[in-house]
N, C-alpha and C positions, 0 to 999 in steps of 0.2 A: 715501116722502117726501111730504110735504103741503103742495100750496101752494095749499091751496082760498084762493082769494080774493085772491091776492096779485097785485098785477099788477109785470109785467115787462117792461124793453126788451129786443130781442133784435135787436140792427142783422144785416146780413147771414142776417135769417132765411129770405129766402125759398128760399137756396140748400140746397144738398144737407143737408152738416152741421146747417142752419137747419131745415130741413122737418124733420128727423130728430129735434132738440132741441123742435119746437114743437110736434111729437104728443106726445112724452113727458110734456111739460108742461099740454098739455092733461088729458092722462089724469090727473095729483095736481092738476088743477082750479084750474089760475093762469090769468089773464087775459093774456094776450100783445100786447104790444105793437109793431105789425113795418114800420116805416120803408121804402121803396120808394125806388131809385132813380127810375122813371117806371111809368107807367100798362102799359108792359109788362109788365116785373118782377112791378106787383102780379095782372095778369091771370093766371101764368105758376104764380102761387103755389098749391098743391093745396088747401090749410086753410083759402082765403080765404073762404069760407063760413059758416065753422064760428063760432059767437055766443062763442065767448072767443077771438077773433083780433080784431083791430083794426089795420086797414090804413092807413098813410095814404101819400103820393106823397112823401117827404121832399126830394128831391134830392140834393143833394152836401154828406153829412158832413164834409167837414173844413170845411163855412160855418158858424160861430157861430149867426149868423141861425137858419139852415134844423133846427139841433140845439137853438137855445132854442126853437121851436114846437113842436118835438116834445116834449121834457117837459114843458114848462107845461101840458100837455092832461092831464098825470096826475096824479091828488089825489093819491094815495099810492104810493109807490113803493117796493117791496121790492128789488130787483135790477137788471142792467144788464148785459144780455152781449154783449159786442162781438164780432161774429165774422165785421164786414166789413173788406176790404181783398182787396188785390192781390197780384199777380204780376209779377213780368219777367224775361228769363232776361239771358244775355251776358257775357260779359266789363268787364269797368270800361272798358278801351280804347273801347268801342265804345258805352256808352251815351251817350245824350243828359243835357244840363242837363234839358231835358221830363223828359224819364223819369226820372230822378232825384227832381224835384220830386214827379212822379204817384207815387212810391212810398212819400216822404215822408208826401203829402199822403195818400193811400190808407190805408196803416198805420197812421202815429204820427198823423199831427194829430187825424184823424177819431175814435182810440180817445181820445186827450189830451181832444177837447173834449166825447164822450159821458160820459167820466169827469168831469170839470168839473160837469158839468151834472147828470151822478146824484148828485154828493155836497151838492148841493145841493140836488137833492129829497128826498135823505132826511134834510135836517137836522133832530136831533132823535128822530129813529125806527128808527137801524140799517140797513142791508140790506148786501145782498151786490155786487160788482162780480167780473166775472171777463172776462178779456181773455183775446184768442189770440195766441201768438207764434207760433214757428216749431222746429222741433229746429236748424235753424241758428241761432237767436238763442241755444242754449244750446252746441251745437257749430259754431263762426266759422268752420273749415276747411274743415265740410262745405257752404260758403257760396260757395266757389269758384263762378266762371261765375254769379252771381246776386248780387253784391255788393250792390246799390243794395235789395236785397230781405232780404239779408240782415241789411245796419246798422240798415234800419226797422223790422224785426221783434225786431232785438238791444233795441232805444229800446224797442218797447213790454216789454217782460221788464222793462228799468230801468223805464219807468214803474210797470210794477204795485207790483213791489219797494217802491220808496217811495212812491208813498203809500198802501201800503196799512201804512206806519210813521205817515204824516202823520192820518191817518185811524180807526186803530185806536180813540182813545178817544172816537171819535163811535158806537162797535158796528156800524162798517161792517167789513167783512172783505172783500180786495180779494187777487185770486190770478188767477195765468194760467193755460192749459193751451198745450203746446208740441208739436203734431202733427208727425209724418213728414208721407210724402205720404199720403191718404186715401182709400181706395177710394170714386170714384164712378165716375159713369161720364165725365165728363170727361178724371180722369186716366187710365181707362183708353183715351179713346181716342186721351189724346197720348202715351202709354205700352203700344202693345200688346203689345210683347213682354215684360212685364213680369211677375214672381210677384205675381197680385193676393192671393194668398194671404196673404201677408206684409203687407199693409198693414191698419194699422189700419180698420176699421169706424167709420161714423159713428154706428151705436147706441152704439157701445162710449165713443168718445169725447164724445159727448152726454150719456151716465151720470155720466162724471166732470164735466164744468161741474154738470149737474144737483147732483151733492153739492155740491163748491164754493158755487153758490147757492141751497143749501138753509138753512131753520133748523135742519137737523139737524147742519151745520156752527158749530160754536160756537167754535171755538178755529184753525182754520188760516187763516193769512192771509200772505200776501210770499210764498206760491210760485208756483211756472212748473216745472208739474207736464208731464213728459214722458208724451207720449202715443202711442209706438211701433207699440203691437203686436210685430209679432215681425221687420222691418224694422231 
């Protein structure tokens, strides 16, 4: 796939899945564009070096504000992959309104106003958007003990869904990908006793957004593409 010259946002890049998605993309030659919660984050980041990365300290994606300064910085804009957001575990009894909101805010708002804001840099020129939900946003059940995470993540699967109907005949094509849990090493270390075997890879799942926002992608758009492995 070819994206010499293309430049791209990629929120939540600096993390596991992110680093994995951002070499890839390095290698078919796209410019990367990688938002930063704070000056840690961006320190924290392996590629930040590397002359097609482009760092900047964003702050808190679900601020309008903080998500209009980041695309205004980009003349042309191909793509838009959102792959930040959170976690919480618990029973619904037990969360907080906070936490509720923080998962809202984490998930839905932050991917709602990054998409807002990419359809409107590419108006006129096409490109791609591709969101992350969750395999609980396509299976509700297995969302028990994590409600407040799993209705956010159910929102963004509806968001991509439509507009990537509302959006279709501007040649943006807008699709999600829907992970299990993902081998890093995070999860393995709040998961040790777990078959890391079974879980999906972050090369593997990074392959699939890569097509998703590729132009070799010309015709899929409205899905929330399950990304298992063997889980």
């Amino acid at each position: 796939m070819d994206f010499r010259d293309r430049h791209i946002v990629i929120t939540g890049g600096a993390g596991a899945l992110g680093t994995a998605l951002v070499g890839t993309l390095i290698e078919a030659g796209a410019i990367c564009h990688i938002p930063c919660f704070d000056e840690a984050e961006a320190q924290r980041f392996a590629l930040r070096a590397h002359k097609q990365v482009e760092l900047t300290v964003t702050g808190n994606l679900a601020d309008e504000q903080a998500v209009a300064r980041l695309y205004e910085r980009i003349s042309t804009l191909w793509a838009s992959i959102h792959l930040a957001g959170g976690f919480a575990a618990g029973p619904l009894r037990e969360t907080s309104a906070a936490t509720i909101h923080q998962q809202i805010d984490m998930n839905l708002v932050s991917c709602l106003l990054c998409c807002r804001a990419a359809v409107n840099a590419m108006a006129g020129n096409g490109g791609r958007i591709v969101n992350v939900a969750a395999r609980a946003a396509l299976e509700w059940r297995s969302g028990a003990g994590m409600t407040a995470y799993t209705a956010s993540k159910a929102a963004v699967a509806a968001l991509s869904a439509a507009l990537a109907e509302e959006v279709a005949k501007d040649g943006i094509l807008v699709n999600a990908v829907a992970p299990s849990i993902m081998d890093t090493p995070a999860n393995r270390k709040a998961m040790p006793k777990a078959d890391y075997s079974l879980w999906p890879k972050v090369e593997d799942v990074a392959a699939t957004i890569m097509f998703l926002a590729s132009p070799e992608n010309r015709v899929t758009r409205g899905g929330v593409v399950p990304v298992y492995g063997k889980s």
